[in-house]
C-alpha positions as CSV (number, residue, x, y, z in Angstrom):
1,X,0.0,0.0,0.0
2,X,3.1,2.5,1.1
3,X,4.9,1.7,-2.3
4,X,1.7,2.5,-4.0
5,X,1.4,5.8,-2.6
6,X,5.0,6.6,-3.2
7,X,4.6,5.8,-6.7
8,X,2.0,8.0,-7.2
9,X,3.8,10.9,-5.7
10,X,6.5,10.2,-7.4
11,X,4.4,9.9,-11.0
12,X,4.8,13.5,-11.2
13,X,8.1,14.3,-11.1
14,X,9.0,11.1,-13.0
15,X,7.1,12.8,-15.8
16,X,8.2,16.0,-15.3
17,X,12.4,14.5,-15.5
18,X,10.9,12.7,-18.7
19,X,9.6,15.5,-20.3
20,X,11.7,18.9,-19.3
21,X,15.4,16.8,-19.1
22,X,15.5,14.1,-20.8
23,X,13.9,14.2,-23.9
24,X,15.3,17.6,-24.4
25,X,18.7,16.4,-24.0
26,X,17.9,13.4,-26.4
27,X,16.5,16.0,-29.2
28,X,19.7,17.9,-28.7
29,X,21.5,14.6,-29.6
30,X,19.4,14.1,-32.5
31,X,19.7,17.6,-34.2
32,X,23.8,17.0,-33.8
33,X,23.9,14.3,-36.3
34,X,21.9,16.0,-39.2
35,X,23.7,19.2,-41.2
36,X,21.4,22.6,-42.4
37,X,19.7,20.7,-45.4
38,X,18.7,17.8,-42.7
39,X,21.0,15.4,-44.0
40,X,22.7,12.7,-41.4
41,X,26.3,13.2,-41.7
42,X,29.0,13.1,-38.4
43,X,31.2,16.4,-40.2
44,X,29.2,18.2,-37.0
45,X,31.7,16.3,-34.8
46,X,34.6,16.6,-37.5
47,X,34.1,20.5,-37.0
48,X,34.0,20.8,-33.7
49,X,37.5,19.8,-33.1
50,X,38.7,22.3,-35.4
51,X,40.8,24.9,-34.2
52,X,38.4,27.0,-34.6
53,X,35.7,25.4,-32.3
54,X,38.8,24.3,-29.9
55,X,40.0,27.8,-29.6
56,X,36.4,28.6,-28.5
57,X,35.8,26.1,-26.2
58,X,39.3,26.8,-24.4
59,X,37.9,30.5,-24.1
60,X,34.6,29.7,-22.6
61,X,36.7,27.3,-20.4
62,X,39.0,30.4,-19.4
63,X,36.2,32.9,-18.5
64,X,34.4,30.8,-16.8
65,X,37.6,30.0,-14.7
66,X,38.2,33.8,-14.4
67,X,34.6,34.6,-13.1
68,X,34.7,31.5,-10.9
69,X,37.9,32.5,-9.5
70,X,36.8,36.3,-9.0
71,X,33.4,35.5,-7.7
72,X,35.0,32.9,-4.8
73,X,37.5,35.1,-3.9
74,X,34.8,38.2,-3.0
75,X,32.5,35.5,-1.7
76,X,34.1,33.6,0.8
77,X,35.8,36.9,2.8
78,X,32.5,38.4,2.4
79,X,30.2,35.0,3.9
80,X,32.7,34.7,6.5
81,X,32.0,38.0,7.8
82,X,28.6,37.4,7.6
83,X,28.3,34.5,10.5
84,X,29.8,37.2,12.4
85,X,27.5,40.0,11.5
86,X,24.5,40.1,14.3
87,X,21.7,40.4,11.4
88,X,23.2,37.6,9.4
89,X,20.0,36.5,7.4
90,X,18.8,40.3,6.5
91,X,22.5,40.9,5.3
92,X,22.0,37.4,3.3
93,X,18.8,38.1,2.0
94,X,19.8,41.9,1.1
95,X,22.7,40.1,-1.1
96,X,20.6,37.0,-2.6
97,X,17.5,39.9,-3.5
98,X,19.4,41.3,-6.8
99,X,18.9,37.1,-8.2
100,X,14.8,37.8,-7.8
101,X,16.1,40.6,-10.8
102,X,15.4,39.7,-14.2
103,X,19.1,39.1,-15.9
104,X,17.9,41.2,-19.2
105,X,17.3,44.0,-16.6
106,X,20.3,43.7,-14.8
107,X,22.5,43.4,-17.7
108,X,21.2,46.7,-19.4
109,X,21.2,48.7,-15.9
110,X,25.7,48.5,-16.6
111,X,25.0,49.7,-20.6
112,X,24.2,52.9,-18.8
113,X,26.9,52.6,-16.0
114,X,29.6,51.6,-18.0
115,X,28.6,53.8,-21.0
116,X,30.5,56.9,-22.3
117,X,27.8,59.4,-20.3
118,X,27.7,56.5,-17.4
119,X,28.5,56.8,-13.7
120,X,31.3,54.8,-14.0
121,X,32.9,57.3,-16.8
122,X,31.7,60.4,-14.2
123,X,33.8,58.9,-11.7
124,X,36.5,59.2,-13.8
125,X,36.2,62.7,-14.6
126,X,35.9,63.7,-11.3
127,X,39.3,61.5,-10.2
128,X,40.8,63.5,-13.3
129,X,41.1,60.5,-15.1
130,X,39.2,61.4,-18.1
131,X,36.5,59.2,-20.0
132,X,37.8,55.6,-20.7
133,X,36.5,53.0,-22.8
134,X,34.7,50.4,-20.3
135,X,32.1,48.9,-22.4
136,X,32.6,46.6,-24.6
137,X,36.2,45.0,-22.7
138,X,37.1,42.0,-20.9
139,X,36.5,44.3,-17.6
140,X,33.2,45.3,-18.2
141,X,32.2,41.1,-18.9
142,X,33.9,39.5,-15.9
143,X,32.7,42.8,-13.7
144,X,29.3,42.3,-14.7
145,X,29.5,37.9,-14.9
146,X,30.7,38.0,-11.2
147,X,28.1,40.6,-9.9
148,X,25.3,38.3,-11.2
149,X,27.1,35.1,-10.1
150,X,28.5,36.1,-6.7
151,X,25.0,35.3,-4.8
152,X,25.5,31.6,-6.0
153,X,28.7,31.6,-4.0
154,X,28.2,33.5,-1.8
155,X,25.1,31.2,-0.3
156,X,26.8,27.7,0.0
157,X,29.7,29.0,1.6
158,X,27.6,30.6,3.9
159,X,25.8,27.7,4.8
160,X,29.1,25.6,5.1
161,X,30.2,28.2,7.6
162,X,27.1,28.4,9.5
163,X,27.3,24.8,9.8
164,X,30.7,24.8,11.0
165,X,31.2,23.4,14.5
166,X,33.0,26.4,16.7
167,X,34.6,24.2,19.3
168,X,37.3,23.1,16.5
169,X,38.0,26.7,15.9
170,X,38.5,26.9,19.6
171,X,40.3,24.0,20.3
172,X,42.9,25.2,17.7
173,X,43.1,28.3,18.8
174,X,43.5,26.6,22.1
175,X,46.5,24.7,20.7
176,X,48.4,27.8,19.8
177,X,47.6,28.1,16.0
178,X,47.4,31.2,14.7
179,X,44.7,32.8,12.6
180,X,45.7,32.0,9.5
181,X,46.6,28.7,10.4
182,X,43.5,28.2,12.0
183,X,41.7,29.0,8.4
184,X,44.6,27.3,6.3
185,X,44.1,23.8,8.5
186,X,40.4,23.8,10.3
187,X,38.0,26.7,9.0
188,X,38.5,26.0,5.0
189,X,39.0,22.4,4.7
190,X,35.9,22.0,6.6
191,X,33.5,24.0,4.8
192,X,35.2,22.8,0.9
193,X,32.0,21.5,0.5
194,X,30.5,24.8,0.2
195,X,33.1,25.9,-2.0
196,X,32.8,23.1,-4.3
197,X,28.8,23.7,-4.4
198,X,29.7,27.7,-5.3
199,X,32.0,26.5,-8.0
200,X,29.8,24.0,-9.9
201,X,27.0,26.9,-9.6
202,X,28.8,29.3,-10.9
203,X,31.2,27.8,-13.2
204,X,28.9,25.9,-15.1
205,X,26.2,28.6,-16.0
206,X,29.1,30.4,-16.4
207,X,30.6,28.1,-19.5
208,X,26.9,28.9,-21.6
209,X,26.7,32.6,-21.2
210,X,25.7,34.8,-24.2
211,X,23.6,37.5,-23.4
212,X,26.4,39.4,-21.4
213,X,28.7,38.7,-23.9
214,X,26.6,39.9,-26.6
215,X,25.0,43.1,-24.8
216,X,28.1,43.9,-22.5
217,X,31.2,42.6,-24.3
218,X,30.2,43.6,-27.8
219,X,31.1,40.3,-29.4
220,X,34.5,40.9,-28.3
221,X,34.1,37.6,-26.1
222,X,32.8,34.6,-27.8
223,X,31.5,31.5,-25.6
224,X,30.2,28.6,-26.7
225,X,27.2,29.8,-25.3
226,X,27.5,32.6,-27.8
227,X,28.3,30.2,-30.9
228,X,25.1,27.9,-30.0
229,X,22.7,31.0,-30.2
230,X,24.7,32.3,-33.7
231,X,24.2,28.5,-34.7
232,X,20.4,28.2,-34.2
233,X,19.2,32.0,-34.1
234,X,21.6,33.3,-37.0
235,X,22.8,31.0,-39.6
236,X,20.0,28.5,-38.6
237,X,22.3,25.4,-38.7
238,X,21.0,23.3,-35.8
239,X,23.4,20.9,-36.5
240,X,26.3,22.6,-35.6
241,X,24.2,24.2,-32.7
242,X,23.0,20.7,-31.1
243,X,26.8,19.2,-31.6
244,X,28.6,22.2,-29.6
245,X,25.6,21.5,-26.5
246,X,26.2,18.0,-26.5
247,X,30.1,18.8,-26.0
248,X,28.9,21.6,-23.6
249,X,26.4,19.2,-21.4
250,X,29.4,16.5,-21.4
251,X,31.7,19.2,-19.9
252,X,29.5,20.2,-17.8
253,X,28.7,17.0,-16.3
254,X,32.2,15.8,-16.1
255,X,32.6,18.8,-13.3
256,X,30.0,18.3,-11.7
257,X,31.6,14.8,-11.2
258,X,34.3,15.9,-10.3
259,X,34.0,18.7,-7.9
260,X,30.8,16.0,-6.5
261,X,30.9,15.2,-2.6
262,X,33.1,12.2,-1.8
263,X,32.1,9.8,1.2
């Protein structure tokens, strides 16, 4: 009677994975293996490993590795301090609130700080710098990637702090370590699962992006998450499109293996 139940709760959700992940994925599969006129052919996969495609895919790997980097270095000081603040969960919440944001929104909010007649190039002028070309660079992308992917760190960390037990900190303290010491050998091995949860969610969104790259960085960055929507919005060769997903979704599960939990 109990399994009964459980199956029909579960019914739901079965169909849900069904429709919304797995057939999606298996379409994506499909469409890889035909070229524009709908002809089955494998050149998709012979393209990829061009040095074009190559070159791209070691780019998306690199910004995603910058903004990973950038985003855990800012998040971890910053949760840290958190535990310590005495309104912890408003300070939390006041950081997670810019997620509830639509990205479109967020993204064209820095066109107009980062723009010739922007804040940012005010600044400037007042410093005696003089108007600089921010839009459009490497700076403006990984400043705007992080500031939309730093909640994502931020939050696990956090939690892996919270859930830190003190009396280690203490006893090592106790023991005559020092501060750093104390973080180096107790406080960050500890919460690593946090920092592994941070990484996978922000590294891997971070491989597909292509709506900062496009409205922030000008095309001057190209992602594969830029090259799948030229593929299927632009030149309309699904194909090509599909094959560079597939190679995408691979890559992304092979780190999320890898940075996984380990018993």
């Amino acid at each position: 009677m109990q399994n009964r139940i459980r199956n029909v709760y579960l019914a739901p959700y079965l169909l849900w994975i069904v429709l919304f992940v797995i057939a999606p994925l298996l379409l994506v599969l499909y469409y890889s293996f035909f070229d524009i006129e709908g002809h089955f052919t494998l050149e998709n996969y012979e393209k990829f490993f061009t040095p074009v495609y190559l070159k791209m895919t070691l780019s998306s790997f690199w910004y995603a590795f910058l903004i990973t980097a950038f985003s855990l270095l800012i998040a971890y000081p910053t949760a840290y301090f958190l535990t310590k603040t005495k309104h912890k969960q408003l300070w939390l919440l006041l950081i997670i609130l810019p997620t509830w944001i639509n990205l479109l929104l967020k993204t064209y909010a820095f066109l107009g700080i980062f723009g010739t007649y922007g804040t940012a190039n005010a600044l400037l002028e007042v410093l005696g710098i003089g108007k600089k070309q921010i839009l459009f660079t490497d700076f403006s992308f990984l400043f705007v990637s992080v500031y939309i992917f730093i909640p994502f760190m931020i939050l696990p960390i956090f939690n892996a702090l919270e859930k830190l037990n003190p009396s280690f900190v203490d006893a090592a303290r106790d023991l005559g370590a020092s501060s750093w010491t104390t973080f180096r050998r107790v406080i960050f091995p500890l919460t690593l699962d946090g920092v592994k949860s941070g990484c996978q969610a922000v590294f891997i969104p971070a491989l597909s992006l292509f709506m900062i790259t496009r409205l922030v960085a000008g095309n001057r960055v190209i992602t594969l998450g830029t090259a799948i929507e030229q593929h299927f919005l632009v030149t309309q060769d699904w194909g090509m499109g599909a094959t560079i997903a597939v190679f995408l979704i691979l890559a992304m599960v092979i780190i999320m293996i890898a940075t996984g939990k380990r018993k």
